[in-house]
PDB file as gemmi writes it, atoms N, CA and C in Angstrom:
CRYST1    1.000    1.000    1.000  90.00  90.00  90.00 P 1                      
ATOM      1  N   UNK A   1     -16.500  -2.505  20.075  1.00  0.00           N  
ATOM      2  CA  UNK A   1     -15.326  -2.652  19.234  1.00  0.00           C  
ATOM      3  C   UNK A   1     -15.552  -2.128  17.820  1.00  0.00           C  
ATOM      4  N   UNK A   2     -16.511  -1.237  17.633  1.00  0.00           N  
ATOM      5  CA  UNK A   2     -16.879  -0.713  16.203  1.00  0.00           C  
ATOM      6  C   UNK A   2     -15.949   0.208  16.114  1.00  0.00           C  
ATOM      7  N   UNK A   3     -15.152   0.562  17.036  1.00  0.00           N  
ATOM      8  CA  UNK A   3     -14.104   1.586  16.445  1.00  0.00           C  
ATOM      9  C   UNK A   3     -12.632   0.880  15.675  1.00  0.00           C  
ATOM     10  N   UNK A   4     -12.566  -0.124  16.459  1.00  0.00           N  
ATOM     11  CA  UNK A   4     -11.556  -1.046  15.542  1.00  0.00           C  
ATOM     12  C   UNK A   4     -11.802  -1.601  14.558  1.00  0.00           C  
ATOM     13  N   UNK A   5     -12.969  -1.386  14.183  1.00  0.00           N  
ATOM     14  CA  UNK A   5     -13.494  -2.193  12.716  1.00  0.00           C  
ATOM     15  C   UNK A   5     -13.216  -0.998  11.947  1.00  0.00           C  
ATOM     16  N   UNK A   6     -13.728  -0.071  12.072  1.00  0.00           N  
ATOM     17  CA  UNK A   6     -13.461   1.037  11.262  1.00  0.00           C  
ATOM     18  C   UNK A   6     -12.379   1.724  11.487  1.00  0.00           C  
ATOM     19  N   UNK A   7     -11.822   1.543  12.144  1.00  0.00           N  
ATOM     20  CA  UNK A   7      -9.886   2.186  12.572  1.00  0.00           C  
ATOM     21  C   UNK A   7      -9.296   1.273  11.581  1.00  0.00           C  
ATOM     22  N   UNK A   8      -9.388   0.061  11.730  1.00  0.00           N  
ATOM     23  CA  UNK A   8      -8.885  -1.252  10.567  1.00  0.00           C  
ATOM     24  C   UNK A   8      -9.348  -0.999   9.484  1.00  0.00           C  
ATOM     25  N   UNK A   9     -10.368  -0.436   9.104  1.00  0.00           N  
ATOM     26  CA  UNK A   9     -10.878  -0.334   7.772  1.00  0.00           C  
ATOM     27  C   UNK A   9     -10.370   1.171   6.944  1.00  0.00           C  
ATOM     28  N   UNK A  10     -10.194   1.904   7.881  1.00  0.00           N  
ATOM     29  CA  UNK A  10      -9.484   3.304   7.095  1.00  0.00           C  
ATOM     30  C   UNK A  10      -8.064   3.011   6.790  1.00  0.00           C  
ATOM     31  N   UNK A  11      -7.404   2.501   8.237  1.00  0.00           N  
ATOM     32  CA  UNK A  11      -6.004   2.092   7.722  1.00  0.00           C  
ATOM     33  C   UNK A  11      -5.413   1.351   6.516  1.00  0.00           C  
ATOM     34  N   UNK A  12      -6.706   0.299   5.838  1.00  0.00           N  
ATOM     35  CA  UNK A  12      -6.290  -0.818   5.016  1.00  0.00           C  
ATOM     36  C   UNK A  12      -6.647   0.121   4.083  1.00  0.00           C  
ATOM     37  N   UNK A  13      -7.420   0.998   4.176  1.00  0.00           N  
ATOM     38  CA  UNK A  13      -7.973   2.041   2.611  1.00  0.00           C  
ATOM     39  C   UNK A  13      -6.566   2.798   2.363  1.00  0.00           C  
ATOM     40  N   UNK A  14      -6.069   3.470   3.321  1.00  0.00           N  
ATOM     41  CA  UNK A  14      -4.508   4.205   3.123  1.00  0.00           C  
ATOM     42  C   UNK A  14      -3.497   3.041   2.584  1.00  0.00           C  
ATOM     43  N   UNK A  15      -4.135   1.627   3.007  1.00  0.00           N  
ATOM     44  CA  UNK A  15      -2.543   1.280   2.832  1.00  0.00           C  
ATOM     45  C   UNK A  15      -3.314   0.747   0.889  1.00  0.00           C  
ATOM     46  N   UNK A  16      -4.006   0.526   0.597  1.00  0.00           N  
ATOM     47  CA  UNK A  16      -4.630   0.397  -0.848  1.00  0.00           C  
ATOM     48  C   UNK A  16      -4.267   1.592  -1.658  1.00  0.00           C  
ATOM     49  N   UNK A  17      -5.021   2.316  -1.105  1.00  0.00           N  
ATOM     50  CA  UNK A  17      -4.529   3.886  -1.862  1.00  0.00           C  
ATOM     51  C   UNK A  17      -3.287   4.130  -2.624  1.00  0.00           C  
ATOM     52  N   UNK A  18      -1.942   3.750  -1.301  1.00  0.00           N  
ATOM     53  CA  UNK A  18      -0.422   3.251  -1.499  1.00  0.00           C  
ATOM     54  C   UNK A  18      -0.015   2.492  -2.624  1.00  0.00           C  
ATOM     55  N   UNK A  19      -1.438   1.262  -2.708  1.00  0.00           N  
ATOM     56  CA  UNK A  19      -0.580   0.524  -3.338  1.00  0.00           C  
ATOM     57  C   UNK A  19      -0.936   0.771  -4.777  1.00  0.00           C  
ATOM     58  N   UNK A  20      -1.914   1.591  -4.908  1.00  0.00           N  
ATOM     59  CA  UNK A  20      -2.306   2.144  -5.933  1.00  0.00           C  
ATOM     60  C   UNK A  20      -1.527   2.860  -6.666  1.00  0.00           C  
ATOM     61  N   UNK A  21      -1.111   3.628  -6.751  1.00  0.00           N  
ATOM     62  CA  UNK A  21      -0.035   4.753  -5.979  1.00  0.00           C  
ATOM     63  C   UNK A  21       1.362   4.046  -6.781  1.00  0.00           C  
ATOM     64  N   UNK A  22       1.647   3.203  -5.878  1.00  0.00           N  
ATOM     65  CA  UNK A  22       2.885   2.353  -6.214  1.00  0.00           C  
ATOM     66  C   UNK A  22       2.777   1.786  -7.678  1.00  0.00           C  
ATOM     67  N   UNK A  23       1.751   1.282  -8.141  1.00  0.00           N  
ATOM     68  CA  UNK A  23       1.391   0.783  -9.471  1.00  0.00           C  
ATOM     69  C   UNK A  23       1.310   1.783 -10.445  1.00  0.00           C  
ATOM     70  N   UNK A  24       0.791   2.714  -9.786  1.00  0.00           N  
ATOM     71  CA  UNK A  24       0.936   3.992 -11.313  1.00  0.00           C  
ATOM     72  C   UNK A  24       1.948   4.698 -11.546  1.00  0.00           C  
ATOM     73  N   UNK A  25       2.626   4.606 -10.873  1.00  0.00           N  
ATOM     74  CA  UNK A  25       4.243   4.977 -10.861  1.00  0.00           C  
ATOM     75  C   UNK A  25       5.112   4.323 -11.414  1.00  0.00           C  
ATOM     76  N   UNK A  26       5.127   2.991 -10.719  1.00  0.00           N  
ATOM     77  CA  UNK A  26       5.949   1.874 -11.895  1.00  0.00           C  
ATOM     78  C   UNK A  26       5.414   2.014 -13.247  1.00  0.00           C  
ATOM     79  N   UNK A  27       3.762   2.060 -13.398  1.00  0.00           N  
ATOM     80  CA  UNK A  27       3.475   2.203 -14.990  1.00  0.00           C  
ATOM     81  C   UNK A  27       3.591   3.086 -15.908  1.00  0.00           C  
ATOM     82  N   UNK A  28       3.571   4.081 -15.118  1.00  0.00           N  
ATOM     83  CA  UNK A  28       4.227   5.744 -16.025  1.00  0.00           C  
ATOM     84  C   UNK A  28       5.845   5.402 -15.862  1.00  0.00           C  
ATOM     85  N   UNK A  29       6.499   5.357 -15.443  1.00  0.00           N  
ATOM     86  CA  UNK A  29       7.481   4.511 -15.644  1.00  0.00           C  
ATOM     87  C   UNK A  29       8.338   3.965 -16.785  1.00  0.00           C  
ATOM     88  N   UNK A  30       7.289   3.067 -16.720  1.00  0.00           N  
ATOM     89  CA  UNK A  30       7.432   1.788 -18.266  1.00  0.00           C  
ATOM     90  C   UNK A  30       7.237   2.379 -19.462  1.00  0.00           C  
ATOM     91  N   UNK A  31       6.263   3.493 -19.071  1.00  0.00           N  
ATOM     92  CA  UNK A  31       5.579   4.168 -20.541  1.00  0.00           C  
ATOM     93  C   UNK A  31       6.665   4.652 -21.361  1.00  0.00           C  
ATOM     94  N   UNK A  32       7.130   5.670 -20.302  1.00  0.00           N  
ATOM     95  CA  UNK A  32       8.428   6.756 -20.689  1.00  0.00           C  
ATOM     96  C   UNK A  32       9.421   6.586 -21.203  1.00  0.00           C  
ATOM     97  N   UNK A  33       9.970   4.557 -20.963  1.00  0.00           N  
ATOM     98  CA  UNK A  33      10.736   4.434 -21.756  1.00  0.00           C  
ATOM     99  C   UNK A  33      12.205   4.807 -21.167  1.00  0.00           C  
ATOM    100  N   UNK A  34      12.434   4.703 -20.019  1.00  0.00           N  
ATOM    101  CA  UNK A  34      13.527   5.252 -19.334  1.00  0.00           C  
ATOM    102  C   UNK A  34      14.603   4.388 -19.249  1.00  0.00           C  
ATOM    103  N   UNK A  35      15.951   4.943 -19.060  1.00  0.00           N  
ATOM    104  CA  UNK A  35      16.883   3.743 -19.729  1.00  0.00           C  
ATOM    105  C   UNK A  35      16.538   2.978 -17.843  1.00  0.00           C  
ATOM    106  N   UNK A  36      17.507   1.358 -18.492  1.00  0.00           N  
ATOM    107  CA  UNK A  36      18.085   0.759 -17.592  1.00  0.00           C  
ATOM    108  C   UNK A  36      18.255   1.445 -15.919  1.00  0.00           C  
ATOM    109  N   UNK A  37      18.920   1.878 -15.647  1.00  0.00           N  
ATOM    110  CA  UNK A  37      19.453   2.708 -14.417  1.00  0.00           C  
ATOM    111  C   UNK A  37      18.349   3.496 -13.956  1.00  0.00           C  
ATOM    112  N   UNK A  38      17.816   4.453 -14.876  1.00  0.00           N  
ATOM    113  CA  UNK A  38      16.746   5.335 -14.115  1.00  0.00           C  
ATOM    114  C   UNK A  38      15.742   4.391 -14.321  1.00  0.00           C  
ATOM    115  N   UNK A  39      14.919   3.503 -14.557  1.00  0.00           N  
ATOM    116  CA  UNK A  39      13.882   2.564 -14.447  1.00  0.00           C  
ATOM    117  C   UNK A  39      14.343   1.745 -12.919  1.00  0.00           C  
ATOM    118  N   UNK A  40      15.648   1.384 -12.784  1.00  0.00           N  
ATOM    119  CA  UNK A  40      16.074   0.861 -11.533  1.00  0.00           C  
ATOM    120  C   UNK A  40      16.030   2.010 -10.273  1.00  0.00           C  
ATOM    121  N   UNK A  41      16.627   3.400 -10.765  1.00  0.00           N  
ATOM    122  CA  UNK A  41      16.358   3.999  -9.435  1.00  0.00           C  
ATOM    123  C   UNK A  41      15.041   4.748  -8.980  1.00  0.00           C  
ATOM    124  N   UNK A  42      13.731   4.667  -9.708  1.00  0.00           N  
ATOM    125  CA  UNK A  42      12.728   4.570  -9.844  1.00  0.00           C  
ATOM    126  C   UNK A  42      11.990   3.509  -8.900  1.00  0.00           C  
ATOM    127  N   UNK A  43      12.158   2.130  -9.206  1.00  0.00           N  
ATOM    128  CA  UNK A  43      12.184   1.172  -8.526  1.00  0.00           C  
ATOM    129  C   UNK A  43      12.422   0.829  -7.252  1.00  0.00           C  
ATOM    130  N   UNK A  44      13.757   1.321  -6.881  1.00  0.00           N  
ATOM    131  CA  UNK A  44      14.452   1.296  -5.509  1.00  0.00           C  
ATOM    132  C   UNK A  44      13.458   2.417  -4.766  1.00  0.00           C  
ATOM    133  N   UNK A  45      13.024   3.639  -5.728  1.00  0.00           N  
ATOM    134  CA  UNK A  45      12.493   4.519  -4.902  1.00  0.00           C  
ATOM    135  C   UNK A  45      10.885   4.007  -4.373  1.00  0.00           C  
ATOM    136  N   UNK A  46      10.819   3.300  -5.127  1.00  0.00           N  
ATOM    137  CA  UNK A  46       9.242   3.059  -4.778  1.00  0.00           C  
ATOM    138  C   UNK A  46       9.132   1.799  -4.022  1.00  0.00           C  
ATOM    139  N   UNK A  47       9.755   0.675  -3.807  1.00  0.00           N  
ATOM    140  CA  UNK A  47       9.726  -0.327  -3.589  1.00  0.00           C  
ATOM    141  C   UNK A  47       9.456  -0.240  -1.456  1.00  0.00           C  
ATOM    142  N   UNK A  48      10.296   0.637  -1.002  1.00  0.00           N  
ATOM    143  CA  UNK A  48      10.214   0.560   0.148  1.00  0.00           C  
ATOM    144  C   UNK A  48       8.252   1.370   0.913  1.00  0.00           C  
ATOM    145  N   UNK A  49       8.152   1.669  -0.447  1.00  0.00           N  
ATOM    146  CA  UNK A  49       6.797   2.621  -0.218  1.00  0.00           C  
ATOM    147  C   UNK A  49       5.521   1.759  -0.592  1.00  0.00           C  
ATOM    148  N   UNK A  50       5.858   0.842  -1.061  1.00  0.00           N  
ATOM    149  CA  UNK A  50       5.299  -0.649  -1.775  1.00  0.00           C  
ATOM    150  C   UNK A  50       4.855  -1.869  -0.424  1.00  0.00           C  
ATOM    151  N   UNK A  51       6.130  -1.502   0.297  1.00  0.00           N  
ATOM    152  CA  UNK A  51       6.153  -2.387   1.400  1.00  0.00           C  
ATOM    153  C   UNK A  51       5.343  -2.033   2.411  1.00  0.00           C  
ATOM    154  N   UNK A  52       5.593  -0.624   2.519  1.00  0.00           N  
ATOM    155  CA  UNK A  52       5.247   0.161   3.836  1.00  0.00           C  
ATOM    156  C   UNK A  52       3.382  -0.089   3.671  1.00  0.00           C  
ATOM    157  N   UNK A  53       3.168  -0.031   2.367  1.00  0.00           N  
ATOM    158  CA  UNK A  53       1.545   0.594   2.105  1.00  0.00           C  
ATOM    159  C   UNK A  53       0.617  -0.941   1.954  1.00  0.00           C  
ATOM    160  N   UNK A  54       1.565  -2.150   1.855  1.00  0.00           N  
ATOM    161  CA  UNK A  54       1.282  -3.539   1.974  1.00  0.00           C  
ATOM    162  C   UNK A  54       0.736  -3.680   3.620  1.00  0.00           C  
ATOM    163  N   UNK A  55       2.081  -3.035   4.040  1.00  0.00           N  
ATOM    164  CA  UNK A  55       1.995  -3.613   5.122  1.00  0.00           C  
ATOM    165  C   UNK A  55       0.768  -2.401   6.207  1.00  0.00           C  
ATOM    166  N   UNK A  56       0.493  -1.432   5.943  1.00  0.00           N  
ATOM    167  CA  UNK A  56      -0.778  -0.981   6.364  1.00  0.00           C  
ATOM    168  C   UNK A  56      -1.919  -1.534   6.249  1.00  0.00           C  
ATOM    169  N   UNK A  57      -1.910  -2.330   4.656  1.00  0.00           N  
ATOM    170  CA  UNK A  57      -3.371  -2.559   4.317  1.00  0.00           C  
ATOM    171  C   UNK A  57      -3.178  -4.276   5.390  1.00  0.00           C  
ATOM    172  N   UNK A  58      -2.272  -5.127   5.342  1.00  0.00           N  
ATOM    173  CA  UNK A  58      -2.510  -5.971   6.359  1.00  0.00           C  
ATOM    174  C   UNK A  58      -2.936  -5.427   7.800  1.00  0.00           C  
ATOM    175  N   UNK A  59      -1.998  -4.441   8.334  1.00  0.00           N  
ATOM    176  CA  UNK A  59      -2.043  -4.550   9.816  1.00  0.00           C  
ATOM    177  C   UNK A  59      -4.008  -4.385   9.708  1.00  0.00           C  
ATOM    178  N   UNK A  60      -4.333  -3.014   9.329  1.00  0.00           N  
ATOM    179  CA  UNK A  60      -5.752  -2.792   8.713  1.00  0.00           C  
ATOM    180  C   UNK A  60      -6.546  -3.758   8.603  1.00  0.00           C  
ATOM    181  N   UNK A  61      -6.476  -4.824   8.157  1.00  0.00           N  
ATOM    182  CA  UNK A  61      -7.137  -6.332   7.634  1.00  0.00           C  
ATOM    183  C   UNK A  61      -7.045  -6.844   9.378  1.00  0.00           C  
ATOM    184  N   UNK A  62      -6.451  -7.180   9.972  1.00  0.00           N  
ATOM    185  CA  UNK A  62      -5.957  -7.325  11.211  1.00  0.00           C  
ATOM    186  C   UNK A  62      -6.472  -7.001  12.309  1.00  0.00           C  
ATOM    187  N   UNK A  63      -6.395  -5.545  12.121  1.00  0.00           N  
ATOM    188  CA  UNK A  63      -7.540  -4.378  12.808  1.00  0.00           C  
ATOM    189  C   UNK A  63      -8.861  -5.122  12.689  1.00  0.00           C  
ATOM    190  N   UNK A  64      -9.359  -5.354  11.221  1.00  0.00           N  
ATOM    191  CA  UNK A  64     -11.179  -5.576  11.406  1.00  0.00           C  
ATOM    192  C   UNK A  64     -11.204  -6.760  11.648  1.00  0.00           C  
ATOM    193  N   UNK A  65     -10.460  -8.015  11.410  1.00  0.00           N  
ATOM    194  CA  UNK A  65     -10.382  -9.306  11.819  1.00  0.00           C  
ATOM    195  C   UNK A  65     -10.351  -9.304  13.302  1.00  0.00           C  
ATOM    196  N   UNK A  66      -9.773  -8.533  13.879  1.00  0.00           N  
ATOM    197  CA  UNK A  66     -10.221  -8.778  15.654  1.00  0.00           C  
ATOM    198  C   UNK A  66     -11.310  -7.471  16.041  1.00  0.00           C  
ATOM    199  N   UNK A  67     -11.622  -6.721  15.750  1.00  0.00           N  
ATOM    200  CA  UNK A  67     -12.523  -5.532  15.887  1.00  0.00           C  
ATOM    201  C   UNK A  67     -13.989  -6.967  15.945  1.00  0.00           C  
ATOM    202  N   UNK A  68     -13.926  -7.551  14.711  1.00  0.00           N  
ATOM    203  CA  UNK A  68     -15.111  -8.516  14.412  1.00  0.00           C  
ATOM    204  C   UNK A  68     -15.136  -9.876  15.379  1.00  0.00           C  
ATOM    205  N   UNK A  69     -14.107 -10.505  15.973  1.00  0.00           N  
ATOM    206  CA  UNK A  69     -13.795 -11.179  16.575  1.00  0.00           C  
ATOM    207  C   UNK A  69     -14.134 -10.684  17.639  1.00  0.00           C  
ATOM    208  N   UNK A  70     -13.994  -9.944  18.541  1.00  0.00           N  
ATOM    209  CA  UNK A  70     -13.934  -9.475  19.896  1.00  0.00           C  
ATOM    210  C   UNK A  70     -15.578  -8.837  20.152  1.00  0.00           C  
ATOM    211  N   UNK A  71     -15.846  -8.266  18.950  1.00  0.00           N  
ATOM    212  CA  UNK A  71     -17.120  -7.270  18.703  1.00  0.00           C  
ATOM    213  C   UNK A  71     -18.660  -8.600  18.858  1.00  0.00           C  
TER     214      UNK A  71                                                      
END                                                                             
Protein backbone atom coordinates (compact mmCIF):
# COMPACT_ATOMS: atom_id res chain seq x y z
CA UNK A 1 0.00 0.00 0.00
CA UNK A 2 3.06 2.41 -0.40
CA UNK A 3 1.52 3.63 -3.43
CA UNK A 4 -1.45 5.08 -1.60
CA UNK A 5 0.65 6.70 0.86
CA UNK A 6 2.37 8.50 -1.66
CA UNK A 7 -0.66 8.90 -4.21
CA UNK A 8 -2.27 10.62 -0.85
CA UNK A 9 0.69 12.49 -0.25
CA UNK A 10 1.16 14.19 -3.79
CA UNK A 11 -2.52 14.82 -3.98
CA UNK A 12 -2.59 16.74 -0.48
CA UNK A 13 0.75 18.67 -1.85
CA UNK A 14 -1.52 19.89 -5.05
CA UNK A 15 -4.30 20.51 -2.95
CA UNK A 16 -1.70 22.89 -0.44
CA UNK A 17 -0.07 24.36 -3.34
CA UNK A 18 -3.98 25.57 -4.17
CA UNK A 19 -4.36 26.77 -1.13
CA UNK A 20 -1.41 28.67 -1.31
CA UNK A 21 -2.30 30.00 -4.38
CA UNK A 22 -5.71 31.02 -3.07
CA UNK A 23 -4.03 33.15 -0.25
CA UNK A 24 -1.78 35.11 -2.48
CA UNK A 25 -4.37 36.15 -4.55
CA UNK A 26 -6.76 37.32 -1.99
CA UNK A 27 -3.53 39.19 -0.62
CA UNK A 28 -2.43 40.94 -3.77
CA UNK A 29 -5.85 41.71 -3.80
CA UNK A 30 -6.07 43.67 -0.57
CA UNK A 31 -2.81 45.34 -1.49
CA UNK A 32 -4.18 46.98 -4.69
CA UNK A 33 -6.77 48.53 -3.02
CA UNK A 34 -9.60 47.56 -5.34
CA UNK A 35 -12.97 49.03 -4.93
CA UNK A 36 -15.87 47.14 -3.22
CA UNK A 37 -17.26 45.09 -6.32
CA UNK A 38 -13.97 44.12 -7.92
CA UNK A 39 -12.51 42.88 -4.41
CA UNK A 40 -16.00 40.86 -4.39
CA UNK A 41 -15.64 39.53 -7.92
CA UNK A 42 -12.16 38.54 -7.17
CA UNK A 43 -13.46 36.64 -4.29
CA UNK A 44 -16.31 34.82 -5.99
CA UNK A 45 -13.52 33.96 -8.45
CA UNK A 46 -11.35 32.35 -6.13
CA UNK A 47 -13.49 30.97 -3.56
CA UNK A 48 -14.73 27.91 -5.58
CA UNK A 49 -10.84 27.18 -6.26
CA UNK A 50 -10.38 27.52 -2.38
CA UNK A 51 -12.80 24.73 -1.98
CA UNK A 52 -11.77 22.53 -4.69
CA UNK A 53 -7.86 22.70 -3.42
CA UNK A 54 -9.25 22.11 0.44
CA UNK A 55 -10.88 19.53 -0.62
CA UNK A 56 -7.83 17.68 -2.47
CA UNK A 57 -5.59 18.28 0.36
CA UNK A 58 -8.33 16.27 2.60
CA UNK A 59 -9.25 13.53 0.18
CA UNK A 60 -5.01 13.32 0.08
CA UNK A 61 -4.89 13.23 4.03
CA UNK A 62 -7.43 10.31 3.53
CA UNK A 63 -5.38 8.66 0.92
CA UNK A 64 -2.29 8.32 3.56
CA UNK A 65 -4.60 7.71 6.56
CA UNK A 66 -5.73 4.38 4.94
CA UNK A 67 -2.52 3.73 2.67
CA UNK A 68 -1.02 3.60 6.61
CA UNK A 69 -3.90 1.78 7.98
CA UNK A 70 -4.14 -1.04 5.54
CA UNK A 71 -0.14 -0.90 4.90
Amino acid sequence: MDWLVWGGALVSVVGVVGLIWCITTVMRAKKSALSEEAMRAVMHKVLPRNLAALFLSVIGLMMVILGISFG
